[in-house]
PATIDREN-978092 format. One record per residue (C-alpha): residue in one letter; x, y, z; residue number from 1. Coordinates in nm, 3 decimals, always signed. Layout:
N
A | X | Y | Z | NUM
...
***
This chain:
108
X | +0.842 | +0.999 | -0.297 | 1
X | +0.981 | +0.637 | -0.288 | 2
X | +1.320 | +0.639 | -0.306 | 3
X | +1.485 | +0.512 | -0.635 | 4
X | +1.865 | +0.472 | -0.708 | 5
X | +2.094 | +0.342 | -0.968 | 6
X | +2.431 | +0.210 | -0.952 | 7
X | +2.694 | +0.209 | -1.249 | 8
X | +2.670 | -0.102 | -1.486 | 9
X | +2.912 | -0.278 | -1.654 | 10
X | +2.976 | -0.317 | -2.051 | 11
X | +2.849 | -0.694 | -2.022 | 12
X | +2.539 | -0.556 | -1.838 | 13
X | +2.450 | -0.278 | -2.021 | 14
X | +2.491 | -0.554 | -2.386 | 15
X | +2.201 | -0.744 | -2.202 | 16
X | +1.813 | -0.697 | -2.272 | 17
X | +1.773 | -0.733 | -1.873 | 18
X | +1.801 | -0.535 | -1.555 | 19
X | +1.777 | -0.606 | -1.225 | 20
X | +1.638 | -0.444 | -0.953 | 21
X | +1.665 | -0.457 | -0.566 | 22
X | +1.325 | -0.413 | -0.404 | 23
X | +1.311 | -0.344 | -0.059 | 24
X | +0.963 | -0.468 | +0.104 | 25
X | +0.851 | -0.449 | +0.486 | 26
X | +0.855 | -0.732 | +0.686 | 27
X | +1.010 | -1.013 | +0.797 | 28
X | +1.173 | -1.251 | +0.560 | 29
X | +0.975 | -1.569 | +0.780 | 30
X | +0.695 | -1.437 | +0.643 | 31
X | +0.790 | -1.412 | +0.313 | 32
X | +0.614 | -1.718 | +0.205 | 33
X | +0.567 | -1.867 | -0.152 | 34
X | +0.227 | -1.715 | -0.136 | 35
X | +0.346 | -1.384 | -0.052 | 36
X | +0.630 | -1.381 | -0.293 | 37
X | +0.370 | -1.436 | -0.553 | 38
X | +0.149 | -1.166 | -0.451 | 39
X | +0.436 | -0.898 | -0.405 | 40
X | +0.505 | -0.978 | -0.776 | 41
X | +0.146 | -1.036 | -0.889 | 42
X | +0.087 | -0.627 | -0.704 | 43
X | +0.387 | -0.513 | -0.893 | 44
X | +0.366 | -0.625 | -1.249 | 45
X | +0.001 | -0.452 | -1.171 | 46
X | +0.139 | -0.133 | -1.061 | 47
X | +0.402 | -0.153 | -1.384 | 48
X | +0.146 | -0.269 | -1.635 | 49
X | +0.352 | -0.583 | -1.771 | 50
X | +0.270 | -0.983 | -1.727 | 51
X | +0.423 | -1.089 | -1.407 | 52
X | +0.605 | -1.369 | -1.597 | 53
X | +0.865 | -1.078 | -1.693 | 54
X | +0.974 | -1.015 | -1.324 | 55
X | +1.265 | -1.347 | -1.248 | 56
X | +1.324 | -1.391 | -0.909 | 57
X | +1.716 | -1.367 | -0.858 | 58
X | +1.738 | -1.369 | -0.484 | 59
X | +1.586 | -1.301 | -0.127 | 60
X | +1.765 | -1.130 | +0.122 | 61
X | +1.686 | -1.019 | +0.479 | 62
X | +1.728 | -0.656 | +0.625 | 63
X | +1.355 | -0.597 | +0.594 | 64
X | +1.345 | -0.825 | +0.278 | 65
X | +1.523 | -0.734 | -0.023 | 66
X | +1.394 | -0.902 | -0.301 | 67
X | +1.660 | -0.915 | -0.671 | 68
X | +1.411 | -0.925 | -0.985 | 69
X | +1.571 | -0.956 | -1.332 | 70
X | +1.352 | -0.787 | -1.578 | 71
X | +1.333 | -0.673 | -1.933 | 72
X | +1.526 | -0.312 | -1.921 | 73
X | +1.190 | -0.136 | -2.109 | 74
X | +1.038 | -0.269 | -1.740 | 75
X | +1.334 | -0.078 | -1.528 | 76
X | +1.240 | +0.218 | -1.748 | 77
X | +0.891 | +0.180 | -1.642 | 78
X | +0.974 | +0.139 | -1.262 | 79
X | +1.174 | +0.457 | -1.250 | 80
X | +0.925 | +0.680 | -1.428 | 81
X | +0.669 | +0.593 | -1.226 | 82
X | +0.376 | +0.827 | -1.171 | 83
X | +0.281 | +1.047 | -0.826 | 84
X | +0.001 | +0.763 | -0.771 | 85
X | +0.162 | +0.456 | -0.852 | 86
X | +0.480 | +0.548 | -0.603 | 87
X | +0.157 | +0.594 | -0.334 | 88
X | +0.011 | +0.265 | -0.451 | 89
X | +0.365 | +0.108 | -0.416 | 90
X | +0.426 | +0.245 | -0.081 | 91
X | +0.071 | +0.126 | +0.040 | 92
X | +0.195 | -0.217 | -0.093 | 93
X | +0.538 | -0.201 | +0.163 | 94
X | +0.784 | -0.129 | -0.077 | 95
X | +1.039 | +0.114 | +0.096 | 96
X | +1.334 | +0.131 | -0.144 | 97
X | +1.423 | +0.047 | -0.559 | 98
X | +1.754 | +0.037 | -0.624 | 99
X | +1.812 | -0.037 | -0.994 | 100
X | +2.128 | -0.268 | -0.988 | 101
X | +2.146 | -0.245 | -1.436 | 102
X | +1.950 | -0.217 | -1.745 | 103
X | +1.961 | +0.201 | -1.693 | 104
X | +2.213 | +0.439 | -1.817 | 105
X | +2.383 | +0.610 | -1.544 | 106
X | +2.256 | +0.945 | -1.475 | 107
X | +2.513 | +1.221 | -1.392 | 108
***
């Protein structure tokens, strides 16, 4: 199961119609050309079923590379509900990790 967690939001976040999420793909950020980008989002607005034009680019990281998306929060609802085949589909892809940053209530 690919592992997906959620940290607290704020009041200001929580007003917004975005989330953001932390993606955590393999390789090596020097690869991580514009190309490449493109693709990772192109294979994951697929998986999710949504234009790609919803998934913003916020920032690119290294430590494998962690890619920040800003999405609507019906798309972070999506992403953790995810199906048994999808989460293969996104593994096969080289996604390791979601973390949900906001745009989902905190589960206790």
């Amino acid at each position: 199961m690919l592992p997906i967690t959620s940290l607290m939001m704020s009041e200001a976040e929580n007003s917004s119609d975005e989330g953001q999420a932390e993606i955590i793909l393999k390789g090596e950020i020097s690869n991580f050309m514009p190309e490449v980008q493109f693709a990772a989002l192109a294979a994951i607005a697929g998986i999710l079923n949504i234009p790609h034009e919803q998934l913003k680019v916020v920032q690119v990281r290294e430590g494998s590379i962690s890619l920040e998306l800003k999405m609507p929060k019906k798309v972070i609802e999506k992403l953790v509900a995810l199906d048994e085949w999808s989460v293969l589909i996104i593994q096969d892809l080289g996604i390791q990790q979601v973390r949900i940053l906001y745009g989902l209530r905190h589960r206790s």
